[in-house]
DRENNULO-985455 format. One record per residue (C-alpha): residue number from 0; x, y, z. Coordinates in pm, 1 decimal. Example, Ala and Ser with C-alpha at 12.3 -4.5 7.8 and 13.67 -1.06 7.14 Angstrom:
2
(site 0 (1230.0 -450.0 780.0));
(site 1 (1367.0 -106.0 714.0));
//
This chain:
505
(site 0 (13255.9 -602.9 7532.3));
(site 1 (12853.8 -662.7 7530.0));
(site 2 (12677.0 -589.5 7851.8));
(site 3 (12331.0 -768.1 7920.1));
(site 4 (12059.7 -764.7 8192.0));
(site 5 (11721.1 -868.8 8232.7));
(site 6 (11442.1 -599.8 8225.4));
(site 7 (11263.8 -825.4 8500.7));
(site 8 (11567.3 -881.4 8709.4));
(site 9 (11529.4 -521.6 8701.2));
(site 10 (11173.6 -497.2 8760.8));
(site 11 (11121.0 -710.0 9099.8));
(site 12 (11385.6 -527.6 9260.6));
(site 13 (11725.3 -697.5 9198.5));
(site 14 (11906.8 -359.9 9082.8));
(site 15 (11778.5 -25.8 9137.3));
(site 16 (11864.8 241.1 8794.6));
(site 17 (12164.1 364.7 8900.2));
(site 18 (12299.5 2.1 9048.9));
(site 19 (12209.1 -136.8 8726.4));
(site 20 (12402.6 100.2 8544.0));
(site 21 (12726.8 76.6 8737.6));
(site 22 (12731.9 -291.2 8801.9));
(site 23 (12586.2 -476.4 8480.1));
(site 24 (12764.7 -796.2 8449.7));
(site 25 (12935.6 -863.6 8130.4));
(site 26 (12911.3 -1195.5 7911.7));
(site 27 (13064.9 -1331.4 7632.1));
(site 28 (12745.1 -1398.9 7429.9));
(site 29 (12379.0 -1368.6 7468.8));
(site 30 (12183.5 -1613.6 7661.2));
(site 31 (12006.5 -1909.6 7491.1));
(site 32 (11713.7 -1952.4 7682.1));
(site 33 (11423.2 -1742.1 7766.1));
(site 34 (11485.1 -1466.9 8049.4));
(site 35 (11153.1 -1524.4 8182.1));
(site 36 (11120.6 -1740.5 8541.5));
(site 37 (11100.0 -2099.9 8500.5));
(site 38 (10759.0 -2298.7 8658.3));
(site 39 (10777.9 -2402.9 8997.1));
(site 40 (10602.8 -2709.9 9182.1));
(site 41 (10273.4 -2622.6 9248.5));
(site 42 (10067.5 -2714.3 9576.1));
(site 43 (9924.3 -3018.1 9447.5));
(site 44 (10247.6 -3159.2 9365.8));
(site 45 (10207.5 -3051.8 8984.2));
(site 46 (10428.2 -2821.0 8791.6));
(site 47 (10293.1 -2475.3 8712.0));
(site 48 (10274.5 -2373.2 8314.7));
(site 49 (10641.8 -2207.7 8254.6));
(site 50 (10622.5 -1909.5 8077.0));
(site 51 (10638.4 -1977.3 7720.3));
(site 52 (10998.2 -2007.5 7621.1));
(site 53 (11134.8 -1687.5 7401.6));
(site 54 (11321.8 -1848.0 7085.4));
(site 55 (11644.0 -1873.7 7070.7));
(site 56 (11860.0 -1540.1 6962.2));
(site 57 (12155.2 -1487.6 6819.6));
(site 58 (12458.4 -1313.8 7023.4));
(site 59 (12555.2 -969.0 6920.4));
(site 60 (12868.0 -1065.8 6855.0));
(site 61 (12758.8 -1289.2 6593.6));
(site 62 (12531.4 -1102.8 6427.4));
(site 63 (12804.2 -863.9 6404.7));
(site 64 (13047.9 -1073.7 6276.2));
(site 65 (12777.8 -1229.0 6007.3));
(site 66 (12753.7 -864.1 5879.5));
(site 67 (13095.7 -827.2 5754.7));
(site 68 (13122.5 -422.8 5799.6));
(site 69 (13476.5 -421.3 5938.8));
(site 70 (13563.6 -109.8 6136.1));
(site 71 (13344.1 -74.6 6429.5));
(site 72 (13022.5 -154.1 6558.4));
(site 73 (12872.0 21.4 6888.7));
(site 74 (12517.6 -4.4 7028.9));
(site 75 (12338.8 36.0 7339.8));
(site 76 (11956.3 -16.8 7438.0));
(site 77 (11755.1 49.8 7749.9));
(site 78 (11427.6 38.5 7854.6));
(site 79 (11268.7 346.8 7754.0));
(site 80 (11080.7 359.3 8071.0));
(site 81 (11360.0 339.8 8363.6));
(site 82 (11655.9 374.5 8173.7));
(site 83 (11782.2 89.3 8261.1));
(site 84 (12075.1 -6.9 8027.3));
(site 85 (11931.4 -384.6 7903.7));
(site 86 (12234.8 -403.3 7679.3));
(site 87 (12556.9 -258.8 7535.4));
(site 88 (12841.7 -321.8 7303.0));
(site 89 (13133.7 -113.3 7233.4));
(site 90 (12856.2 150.0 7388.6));
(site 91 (13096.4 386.2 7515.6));
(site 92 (13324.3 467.0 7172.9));
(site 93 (13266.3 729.0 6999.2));
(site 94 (13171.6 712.9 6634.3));
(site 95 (13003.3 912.2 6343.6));
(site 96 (12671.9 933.6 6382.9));
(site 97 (12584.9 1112.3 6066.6));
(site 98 (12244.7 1190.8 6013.3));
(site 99 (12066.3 1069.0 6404.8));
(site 100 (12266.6 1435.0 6450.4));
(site 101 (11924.7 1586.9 6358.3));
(site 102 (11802.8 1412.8 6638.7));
(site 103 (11990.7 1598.7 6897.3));
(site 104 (11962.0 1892.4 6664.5));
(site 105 (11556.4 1883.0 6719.3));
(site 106 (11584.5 1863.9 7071.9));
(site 107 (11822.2 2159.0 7095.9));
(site 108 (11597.6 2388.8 6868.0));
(site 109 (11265.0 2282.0 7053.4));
(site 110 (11444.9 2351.5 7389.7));
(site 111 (11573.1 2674.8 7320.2));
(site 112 (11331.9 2809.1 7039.8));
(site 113 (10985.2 2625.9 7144.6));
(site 114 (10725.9 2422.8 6950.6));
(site 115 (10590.2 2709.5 6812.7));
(site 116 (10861.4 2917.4 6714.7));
(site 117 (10805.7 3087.1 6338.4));
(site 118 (11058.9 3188.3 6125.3));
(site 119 (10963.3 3525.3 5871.7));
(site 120 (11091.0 3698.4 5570.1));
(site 121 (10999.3 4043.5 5545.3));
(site 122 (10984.5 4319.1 5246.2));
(site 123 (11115.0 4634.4 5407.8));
(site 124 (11121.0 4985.9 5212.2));
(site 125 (11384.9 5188.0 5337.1));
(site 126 (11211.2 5550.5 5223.8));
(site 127 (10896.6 5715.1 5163.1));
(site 128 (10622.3 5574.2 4929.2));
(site 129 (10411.1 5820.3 4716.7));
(site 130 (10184.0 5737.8 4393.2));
(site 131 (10321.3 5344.9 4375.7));
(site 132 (10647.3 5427.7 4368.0));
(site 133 (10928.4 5356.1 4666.4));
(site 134 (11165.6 5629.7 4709.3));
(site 135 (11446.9 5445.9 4857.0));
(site 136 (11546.1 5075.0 4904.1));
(site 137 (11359.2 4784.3 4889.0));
(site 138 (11479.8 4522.6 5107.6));
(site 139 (11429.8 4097.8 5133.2));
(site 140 (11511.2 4016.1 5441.6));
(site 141 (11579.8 3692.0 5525.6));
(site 142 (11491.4 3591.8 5926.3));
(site 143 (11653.2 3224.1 5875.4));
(site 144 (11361.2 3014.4 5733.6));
(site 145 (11486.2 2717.5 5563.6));
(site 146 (11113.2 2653.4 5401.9));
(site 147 (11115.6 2915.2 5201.0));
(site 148 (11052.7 2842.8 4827.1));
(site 149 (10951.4 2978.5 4515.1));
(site 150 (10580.6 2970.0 4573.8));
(site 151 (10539.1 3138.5 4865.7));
(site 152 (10826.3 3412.2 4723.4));
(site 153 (10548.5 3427.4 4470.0));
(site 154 (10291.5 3527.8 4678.7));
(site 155 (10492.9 3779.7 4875.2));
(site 156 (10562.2 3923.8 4503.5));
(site 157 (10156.3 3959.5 4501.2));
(site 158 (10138.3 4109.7 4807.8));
(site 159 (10387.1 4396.7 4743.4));
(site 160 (10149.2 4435.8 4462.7));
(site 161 (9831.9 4413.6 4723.9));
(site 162 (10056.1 4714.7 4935.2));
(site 163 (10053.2 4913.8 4643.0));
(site 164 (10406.3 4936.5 4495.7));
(site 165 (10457.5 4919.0 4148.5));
(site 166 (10797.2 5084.4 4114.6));
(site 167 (11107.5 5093.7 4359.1));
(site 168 (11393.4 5393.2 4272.1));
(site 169 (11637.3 5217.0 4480.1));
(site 170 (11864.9 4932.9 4538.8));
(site 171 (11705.6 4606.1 4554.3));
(site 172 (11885.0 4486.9 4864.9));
(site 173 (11902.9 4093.1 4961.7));
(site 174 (11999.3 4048.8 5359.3));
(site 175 (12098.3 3727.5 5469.7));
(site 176 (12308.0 3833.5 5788.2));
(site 177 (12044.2 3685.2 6013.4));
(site 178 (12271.3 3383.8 6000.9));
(site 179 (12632.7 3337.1 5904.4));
(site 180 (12738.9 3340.5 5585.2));
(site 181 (12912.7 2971.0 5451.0));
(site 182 (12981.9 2837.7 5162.9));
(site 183 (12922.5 2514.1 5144.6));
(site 184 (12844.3 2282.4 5489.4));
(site 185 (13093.3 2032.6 5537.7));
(site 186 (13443.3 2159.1 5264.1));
(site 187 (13516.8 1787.0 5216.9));
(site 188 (13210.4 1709.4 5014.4));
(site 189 (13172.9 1710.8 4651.6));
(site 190 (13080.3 2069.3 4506.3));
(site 191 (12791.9 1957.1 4296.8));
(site 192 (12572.4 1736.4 4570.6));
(site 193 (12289.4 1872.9 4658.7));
(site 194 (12250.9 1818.0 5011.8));
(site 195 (12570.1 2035.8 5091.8));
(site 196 (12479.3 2390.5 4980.1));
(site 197 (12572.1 2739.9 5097.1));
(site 198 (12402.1 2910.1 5450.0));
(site 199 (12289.2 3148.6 5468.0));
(site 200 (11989.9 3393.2 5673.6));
(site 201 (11812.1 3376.6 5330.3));
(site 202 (11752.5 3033.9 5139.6));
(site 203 (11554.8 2953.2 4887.6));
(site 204 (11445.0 2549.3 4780.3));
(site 205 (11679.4 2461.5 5010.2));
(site 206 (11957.1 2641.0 4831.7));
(site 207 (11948.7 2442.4 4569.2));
(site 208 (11887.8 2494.9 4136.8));
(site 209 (11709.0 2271.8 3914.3));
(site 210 (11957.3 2168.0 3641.0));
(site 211 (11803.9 2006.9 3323.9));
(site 212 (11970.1 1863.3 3022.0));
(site 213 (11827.0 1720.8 2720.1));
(site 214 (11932.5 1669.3 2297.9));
(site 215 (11690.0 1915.3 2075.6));
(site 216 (11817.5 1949.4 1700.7));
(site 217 (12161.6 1704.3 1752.6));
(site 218 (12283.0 1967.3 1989.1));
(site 219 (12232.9 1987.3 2398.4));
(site 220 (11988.0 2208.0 2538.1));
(site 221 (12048.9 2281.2 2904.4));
(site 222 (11799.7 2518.9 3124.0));
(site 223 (11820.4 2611.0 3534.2));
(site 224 (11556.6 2698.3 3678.5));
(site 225 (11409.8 2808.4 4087.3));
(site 226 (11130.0 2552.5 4017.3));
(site 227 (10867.1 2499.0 4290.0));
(site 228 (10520.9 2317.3 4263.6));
(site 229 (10337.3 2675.7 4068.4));
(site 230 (10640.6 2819.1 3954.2));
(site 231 (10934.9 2782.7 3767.9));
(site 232 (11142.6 3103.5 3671.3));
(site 233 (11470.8 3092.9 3447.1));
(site 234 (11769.8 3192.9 3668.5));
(site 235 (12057.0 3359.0 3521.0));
(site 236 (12285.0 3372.9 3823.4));
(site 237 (12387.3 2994.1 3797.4));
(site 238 (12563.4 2893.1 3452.5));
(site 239 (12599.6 2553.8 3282.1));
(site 240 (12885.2 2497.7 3031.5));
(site 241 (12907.0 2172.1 2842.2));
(site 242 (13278.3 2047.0 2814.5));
(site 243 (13399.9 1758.8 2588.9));
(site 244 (13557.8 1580.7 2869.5));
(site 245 (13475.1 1207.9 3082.2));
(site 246 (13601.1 1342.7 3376.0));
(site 247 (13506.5 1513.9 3624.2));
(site 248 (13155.5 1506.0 3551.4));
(site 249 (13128.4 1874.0 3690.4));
(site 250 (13350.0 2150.7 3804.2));
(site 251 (13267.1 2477.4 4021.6));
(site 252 (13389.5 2847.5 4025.7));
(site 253 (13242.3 3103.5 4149.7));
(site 254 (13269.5 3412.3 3976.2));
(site 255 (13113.0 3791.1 3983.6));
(site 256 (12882.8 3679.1 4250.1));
(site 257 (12786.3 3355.6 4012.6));
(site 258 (12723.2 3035.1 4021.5));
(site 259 (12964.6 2920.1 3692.0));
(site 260 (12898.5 2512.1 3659.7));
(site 261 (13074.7 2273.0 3368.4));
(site 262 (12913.6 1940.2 3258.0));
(site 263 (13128.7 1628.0 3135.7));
(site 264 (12984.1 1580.4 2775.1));
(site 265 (13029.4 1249.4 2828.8));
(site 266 (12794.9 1151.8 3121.2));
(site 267 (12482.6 1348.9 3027.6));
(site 268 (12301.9 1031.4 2832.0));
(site 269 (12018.4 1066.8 2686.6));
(site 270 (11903.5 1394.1 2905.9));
(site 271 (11795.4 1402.2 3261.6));
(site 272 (11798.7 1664.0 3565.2));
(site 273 (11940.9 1715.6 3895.2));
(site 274 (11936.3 1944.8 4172.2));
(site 275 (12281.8 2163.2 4165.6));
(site 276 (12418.5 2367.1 4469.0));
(site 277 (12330.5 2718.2 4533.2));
(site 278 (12655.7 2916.3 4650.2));
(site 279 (12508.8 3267.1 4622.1));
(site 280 (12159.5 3212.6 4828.1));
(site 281 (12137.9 3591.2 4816.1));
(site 282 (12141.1 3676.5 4487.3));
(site 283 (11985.1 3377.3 4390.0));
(site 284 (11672.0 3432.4 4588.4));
(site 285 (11680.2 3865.3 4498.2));
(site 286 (11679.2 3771.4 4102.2));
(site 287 (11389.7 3468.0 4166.7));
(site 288 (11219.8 3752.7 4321.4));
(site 289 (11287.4 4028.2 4032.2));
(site 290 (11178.8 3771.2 3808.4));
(site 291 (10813.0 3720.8 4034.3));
(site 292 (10807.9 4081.2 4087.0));
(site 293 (10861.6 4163.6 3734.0));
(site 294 (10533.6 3879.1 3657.9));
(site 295 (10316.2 4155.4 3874.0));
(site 296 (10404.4 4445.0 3743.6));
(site 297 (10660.3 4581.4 3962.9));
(site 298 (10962.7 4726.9 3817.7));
(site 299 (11232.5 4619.2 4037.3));
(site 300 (11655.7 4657.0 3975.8));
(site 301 (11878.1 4394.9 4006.1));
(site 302 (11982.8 4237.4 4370.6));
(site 303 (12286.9 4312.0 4615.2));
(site 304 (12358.6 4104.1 4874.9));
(site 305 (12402.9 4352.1 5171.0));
(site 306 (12282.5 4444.8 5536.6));
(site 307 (11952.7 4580.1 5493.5));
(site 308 (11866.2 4922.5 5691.3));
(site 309 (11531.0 4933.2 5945.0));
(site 310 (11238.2 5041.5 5746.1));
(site 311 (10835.1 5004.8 5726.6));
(site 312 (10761.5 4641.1 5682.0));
(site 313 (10526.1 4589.6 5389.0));
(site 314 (10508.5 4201.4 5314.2));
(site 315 (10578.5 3952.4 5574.0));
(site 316 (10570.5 3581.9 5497.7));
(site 317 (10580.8 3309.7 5796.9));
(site 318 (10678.4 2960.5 5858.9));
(site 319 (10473.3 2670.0 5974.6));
(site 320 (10577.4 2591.4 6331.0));
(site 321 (10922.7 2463.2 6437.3));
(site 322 (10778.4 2166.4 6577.7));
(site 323 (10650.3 2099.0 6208.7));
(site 324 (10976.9 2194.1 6029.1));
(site 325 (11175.6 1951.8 6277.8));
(site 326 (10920.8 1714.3 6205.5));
(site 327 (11032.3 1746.9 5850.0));
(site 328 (11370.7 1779.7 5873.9));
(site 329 (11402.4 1418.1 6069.6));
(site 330 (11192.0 1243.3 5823.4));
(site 331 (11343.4 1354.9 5503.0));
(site 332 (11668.1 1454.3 5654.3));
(site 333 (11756.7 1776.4 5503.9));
(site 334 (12096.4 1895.4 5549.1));
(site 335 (12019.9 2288.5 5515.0));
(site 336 (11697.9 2282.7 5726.3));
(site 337 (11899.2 2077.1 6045.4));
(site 338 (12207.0 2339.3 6037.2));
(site 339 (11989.5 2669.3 6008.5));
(site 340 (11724.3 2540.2 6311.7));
(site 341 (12074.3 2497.8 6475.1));
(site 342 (12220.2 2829.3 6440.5));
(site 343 (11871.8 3004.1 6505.2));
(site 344 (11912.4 2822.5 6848.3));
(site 345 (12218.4 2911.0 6936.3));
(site 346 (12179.0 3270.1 6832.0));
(site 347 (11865.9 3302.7 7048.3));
(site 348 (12048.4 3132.6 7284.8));
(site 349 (12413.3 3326.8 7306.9));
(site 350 (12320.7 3648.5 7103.2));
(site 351 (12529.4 3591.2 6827.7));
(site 352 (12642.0 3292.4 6601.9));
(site 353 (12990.9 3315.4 6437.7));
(site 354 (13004.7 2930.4 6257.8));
(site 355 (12874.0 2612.9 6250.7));
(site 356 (13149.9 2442.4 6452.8));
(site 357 (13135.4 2724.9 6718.0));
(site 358 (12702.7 2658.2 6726.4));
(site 359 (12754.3 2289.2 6725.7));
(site 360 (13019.9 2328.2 7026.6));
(site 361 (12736.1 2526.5 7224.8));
(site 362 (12484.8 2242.4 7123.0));
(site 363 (12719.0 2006.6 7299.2));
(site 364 (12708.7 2196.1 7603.7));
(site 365 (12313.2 2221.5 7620.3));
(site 366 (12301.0 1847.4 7541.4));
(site 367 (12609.1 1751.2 7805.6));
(site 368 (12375.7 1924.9 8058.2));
(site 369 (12003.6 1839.5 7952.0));
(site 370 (12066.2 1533.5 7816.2));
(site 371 (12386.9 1363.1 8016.4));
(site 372 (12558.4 1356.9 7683.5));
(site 373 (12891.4 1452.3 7822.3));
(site 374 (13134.0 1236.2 7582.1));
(site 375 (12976.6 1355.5 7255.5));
(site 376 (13133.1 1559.9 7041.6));
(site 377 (12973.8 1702.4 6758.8));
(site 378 (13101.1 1908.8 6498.0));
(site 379 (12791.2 2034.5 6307.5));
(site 380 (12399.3 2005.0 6312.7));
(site 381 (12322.3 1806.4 6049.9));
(site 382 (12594.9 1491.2 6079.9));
(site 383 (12732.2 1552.0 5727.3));
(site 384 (13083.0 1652.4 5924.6));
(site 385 (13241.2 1296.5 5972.6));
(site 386 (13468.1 1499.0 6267.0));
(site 387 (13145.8 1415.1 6461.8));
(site 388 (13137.4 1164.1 6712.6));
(site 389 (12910.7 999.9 6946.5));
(site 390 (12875.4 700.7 7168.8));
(site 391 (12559.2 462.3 7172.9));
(site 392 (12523.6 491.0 7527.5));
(site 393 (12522.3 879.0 7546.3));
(site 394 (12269.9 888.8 7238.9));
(site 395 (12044.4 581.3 7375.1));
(site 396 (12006.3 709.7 7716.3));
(site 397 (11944.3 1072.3 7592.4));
(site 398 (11652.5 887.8 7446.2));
(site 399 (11497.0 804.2 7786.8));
(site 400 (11499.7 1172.1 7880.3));
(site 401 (11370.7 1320.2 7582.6));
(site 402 (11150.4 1058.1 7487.2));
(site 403 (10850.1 1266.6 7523.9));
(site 404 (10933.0 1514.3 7296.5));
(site 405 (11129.3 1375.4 7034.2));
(site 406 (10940.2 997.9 6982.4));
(site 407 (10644.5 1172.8 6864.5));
(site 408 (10836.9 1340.4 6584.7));
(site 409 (11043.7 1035.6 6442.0));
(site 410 (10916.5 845.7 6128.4));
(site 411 (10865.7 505.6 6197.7));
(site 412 (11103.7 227.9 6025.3));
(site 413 (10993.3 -85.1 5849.7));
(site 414 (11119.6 -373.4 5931.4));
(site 415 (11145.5 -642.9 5650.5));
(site 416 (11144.7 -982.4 5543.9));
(site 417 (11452.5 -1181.4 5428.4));
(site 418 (11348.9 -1073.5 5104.8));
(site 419 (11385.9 -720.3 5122.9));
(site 420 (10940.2 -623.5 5127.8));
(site 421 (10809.4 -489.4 5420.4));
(site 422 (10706.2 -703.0 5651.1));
(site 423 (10364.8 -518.7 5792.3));
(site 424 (10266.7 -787.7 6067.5));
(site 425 (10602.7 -753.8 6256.7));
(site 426 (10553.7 -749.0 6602.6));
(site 427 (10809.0 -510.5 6657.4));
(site 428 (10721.4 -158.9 6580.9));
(site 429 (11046.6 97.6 6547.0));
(site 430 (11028.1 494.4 6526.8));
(site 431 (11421.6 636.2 6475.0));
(site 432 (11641.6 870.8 6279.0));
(site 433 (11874.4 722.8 6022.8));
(site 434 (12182.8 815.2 5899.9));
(site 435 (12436.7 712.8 5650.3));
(site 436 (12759.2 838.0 5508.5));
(site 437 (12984.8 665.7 5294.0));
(site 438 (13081.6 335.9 5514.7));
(site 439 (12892.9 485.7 5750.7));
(site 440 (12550.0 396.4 5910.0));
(site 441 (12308.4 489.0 6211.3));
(site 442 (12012.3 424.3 6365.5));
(site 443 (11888.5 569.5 6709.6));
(site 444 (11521.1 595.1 6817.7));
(site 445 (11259.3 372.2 6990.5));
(site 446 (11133.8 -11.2 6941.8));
(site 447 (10838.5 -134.8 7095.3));
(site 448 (10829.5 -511.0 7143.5));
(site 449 (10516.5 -743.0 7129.2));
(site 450 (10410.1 -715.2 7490.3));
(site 451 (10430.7 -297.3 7486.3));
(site 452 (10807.8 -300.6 7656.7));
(site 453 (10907.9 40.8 7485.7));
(site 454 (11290.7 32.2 7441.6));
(site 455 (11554.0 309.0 7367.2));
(site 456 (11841.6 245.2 7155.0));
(site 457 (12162.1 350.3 6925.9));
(site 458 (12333.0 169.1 6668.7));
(site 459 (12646.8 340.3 6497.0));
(site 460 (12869.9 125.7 6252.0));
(site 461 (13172.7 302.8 6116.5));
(site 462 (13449.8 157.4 5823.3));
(site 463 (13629.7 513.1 5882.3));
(site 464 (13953.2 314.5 5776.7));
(site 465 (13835.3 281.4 5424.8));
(site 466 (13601.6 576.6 5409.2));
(site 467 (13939.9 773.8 5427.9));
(site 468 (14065.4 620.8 5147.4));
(site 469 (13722.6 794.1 4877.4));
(site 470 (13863.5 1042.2 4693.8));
(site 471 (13644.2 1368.4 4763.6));
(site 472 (13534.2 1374.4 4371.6));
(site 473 (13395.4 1022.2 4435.6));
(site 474 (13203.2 1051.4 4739.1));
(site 475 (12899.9 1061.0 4545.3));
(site 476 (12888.0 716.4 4495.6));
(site 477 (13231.6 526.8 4617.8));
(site 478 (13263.3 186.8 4493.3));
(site 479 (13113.7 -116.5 4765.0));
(site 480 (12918.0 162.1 4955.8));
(site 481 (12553.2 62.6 4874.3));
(site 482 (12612.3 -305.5 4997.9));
(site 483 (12818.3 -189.0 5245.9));
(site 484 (12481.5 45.2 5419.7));
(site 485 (12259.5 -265.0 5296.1));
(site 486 (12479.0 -535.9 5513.8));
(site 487 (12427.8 -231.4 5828.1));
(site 488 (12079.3 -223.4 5797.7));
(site 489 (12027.5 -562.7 5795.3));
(site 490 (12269.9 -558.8 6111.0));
(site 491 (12046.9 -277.7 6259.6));
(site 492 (11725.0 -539.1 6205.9));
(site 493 (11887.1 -820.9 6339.3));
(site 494 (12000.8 -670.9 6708.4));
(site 495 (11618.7 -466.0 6702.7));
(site 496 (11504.8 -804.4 6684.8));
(site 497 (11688.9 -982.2 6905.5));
(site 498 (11634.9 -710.8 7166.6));
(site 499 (11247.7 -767.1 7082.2));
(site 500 (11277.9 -1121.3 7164.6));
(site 501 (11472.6 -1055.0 7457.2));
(site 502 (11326.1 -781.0 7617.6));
(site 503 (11016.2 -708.8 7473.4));
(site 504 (10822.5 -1043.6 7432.2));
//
């Protein structure tokens, strides 16, 4: 069912916010003419100029059905202002929302940590230091920074240097307990992509190694490396095996605390590179480190992944702002740097953090009372869980409250031409999050229409019928996804701008 009302019915007192809300009228389909009042005899006996006539739109409905998605389609806009709800359909079902998680994510992190909040990794020796030389443990310990790469674990190498220590008798201890320890982020992913790694309190590149191929002398040459914009150190940790095979195109085991990888002969090509998973962030941070330390002159043994004891801090390296790594984190929509802002949160928040599905069930809780987001379920903080579900209406109107916090932070969206290019001149102007899964697409965020009329809105289309049927080793790239998203974000364009010539011009 699609629900509709006039922002100006609204606005000269027909409805008050909460009347509007309970007691929309529903149509079939959207109306034909312009919303705005009509001219009126004037006192001369002449007709005052009407209001120039918005153009004809398109119903929902329709632009729905042009799209072809199947499954299901919900949305919901309001005016950004009041909150008024200007329009709904299917608003109140619940569906994936995938990545406009990070949205609600931001918001939760922001609340609970502030704008300001830093996140450090420390170098703590555990023992006395005498002529260079630490008598005990050296400890990295990790305080949950997901921005952490290998450039600025290079110049925490040089500091240790700057401090003095050239040797360290002890264990070279890697802590990571400031957050749980997982795997992977979402078990029903594919073990080689990327943008599903291992969490942990340490991370390094986003937990993820550079894996390069290429033919030298008729035979492959393959190289993984912790590669950052200054530096790129050899790891040993993560290990690449070539097998004579079509398919799978990789495998996964891990083994002695390593990262053991296989390669299908048959798909490398001519030689390329991709970024791998990291499933031992501990050790593979501890022997980038060795190998930086090493570069400076510091003999240092080989990591553990363990519980570091309280020392003297010698090195400590900071974040930028949280308000700067949500900032990030919505724009490029990393995975790993959504679920670790998320347990940080809810650690600060309850004390402790056991899981993701335990932090994303007290992130439902802050949002069901700061937000009014009381039929939303979701199951993780990034939106890579498909268990997740949420309803346009809850995410649209948690839009109005926040909107001073989190519309700042959004990218904005271009809006095209029928021909795919940007179109620069449109006169609607959209900031949002985006996400996509496999038959899965979403949009949430703001649209400001040609007269200034800032609108709210969600828009969450779901084929979870045949996104069921991907089989996990092809969720990579599953066969009629990419025109599948391209059909929803043409959908997504379409309603912005029919809402824009509805509501906003």
């Amino acid at each position: 069912m699609i629900k509709h009302i006039s922002k100006r019915f609204f606005l000269s007192g027909g409805l008050s916010v909460f009347g509007g809300l309970l007691g929309s009228r529903a149509f079939g389909k959207a109306p034909d003419k312009s919303l705005r009042p009509q001219g009126r005899p004037g006192a001369a006996g002449q007709t005052q100029a009407a209001a120039t006539p918005a153009p004809k739109v398109a119903s929902a409905a329709a632009l729905i059905k042009d799209a072809q998605l199947g499954g299901r389609v919900g949305f919901a806009v309001a005016d950004a202002k009041t909150g008024l709800l200007l329009e709904s359909g299917d608003g109140k079902r619940g569906l994936p929302p995938a990545s406009v998680t990070k949205a609600v994510t931001a918001l939760y992190a922001l609340d609970v940590l502030g704008n300001g909040h830093r996140f450090y990794t420390e170098l703590v020796a555990v023992g006395p230091v005498s002529g260079g030389v630490l008598k005990g443990d050296l400890v990295l310990k990790g305080g949950g920074d997901p921005t952490l790469n290998t450039d600025r674990l290079a110049s925490m190498a040089a500091s240790l240097k700057k401090a003095g220590i050239r040797e360290v008798r002890g264990k070279f201890i890697v802590d990571g307990s400031a957050l749980p320890s997982l795997e992977r982020i979402d078990k029903d992913q594919p073990d080689h992509v990327g943008y599903n790694p291992a969490i942990s309190g340490v991370c390094l590149n986003y937990n993820r190694v550079h894996f390069e191929w290429k033919k030298s002398g008729g035979k492959w040459v393959t190289a993984m490396d912790a590669r950052s914009e200054k530096h790129r150190p050899k790891v040993s940790f993560a290990k690449m095996r070539i097998a004579s095979r079509s398919l799978p195109v990789y495998t996964y085991q891990a083994k002695g605390g390593q990262d053991h990888w296989t390669v299908a002969s048959k798909a490398l090509g001519k030689g390329g590179s991709r970024w791998l998973p990291v499933r031992q962030p501990e050790i593979y941070a501890g022997e980038v480190f060795q190998a930086l330390a090493r570069a400076q002159g510091i003999k240092l043994g080989a990591p553990r992944a363990a519980k570091g004891r309280a020392g003297q801090v010698l090195v400590r390296q900071q974040s930028v702002e949280l308000r700067k790594i949500c900032q990030g984190f919505l724009k490029y929509s990393n995975n790993l740097t959504a679920e670790m802002v998320g347990l940080a949160a809810t650690r600060a928040r309850k004390g402790k953090v056991t899981s993701l599905k335990a932090s994303a069930a007290e992130m439902n809780r802050w949002a069901g009372a700061k937000l009014g987001m009381k039929t939303s379920k979701l199951v993780d903080h990034s939106g890579l869980g498909e268990a997740s579900s949420v309803t346009a209406q809850d995410m649209a109107l948690a839009l109005v409250k926040a909107r001073g916090v989190i519309a700042p932070i959004l990218k904005p969206i271009a809006l095209r031409h029928e021909n795919g290019k940007v179109n620069k001149s449109h006169p609607v102007k959209v900031n949002a999050k985006t996400g996509t899964l496999n038959f899965v697409s979403a949009l949430a965020g703001y649209a400001r229409g040609a007269d200034g009329t800032v609108m709210s809105f969600a828009i969450f289309a779901a084929d979870t019928g045949r996104r069921a049927k991907i089989k996990r080793d092809d969720r990579e790239k599953p066969s009629g996804a990419r025109s599948w998203n391209k059909r929803a974000k043409q959908l997504q364009q379409r309603l912005i701008e029919r809402w824009g010539a509805l509501y906003g011009s």
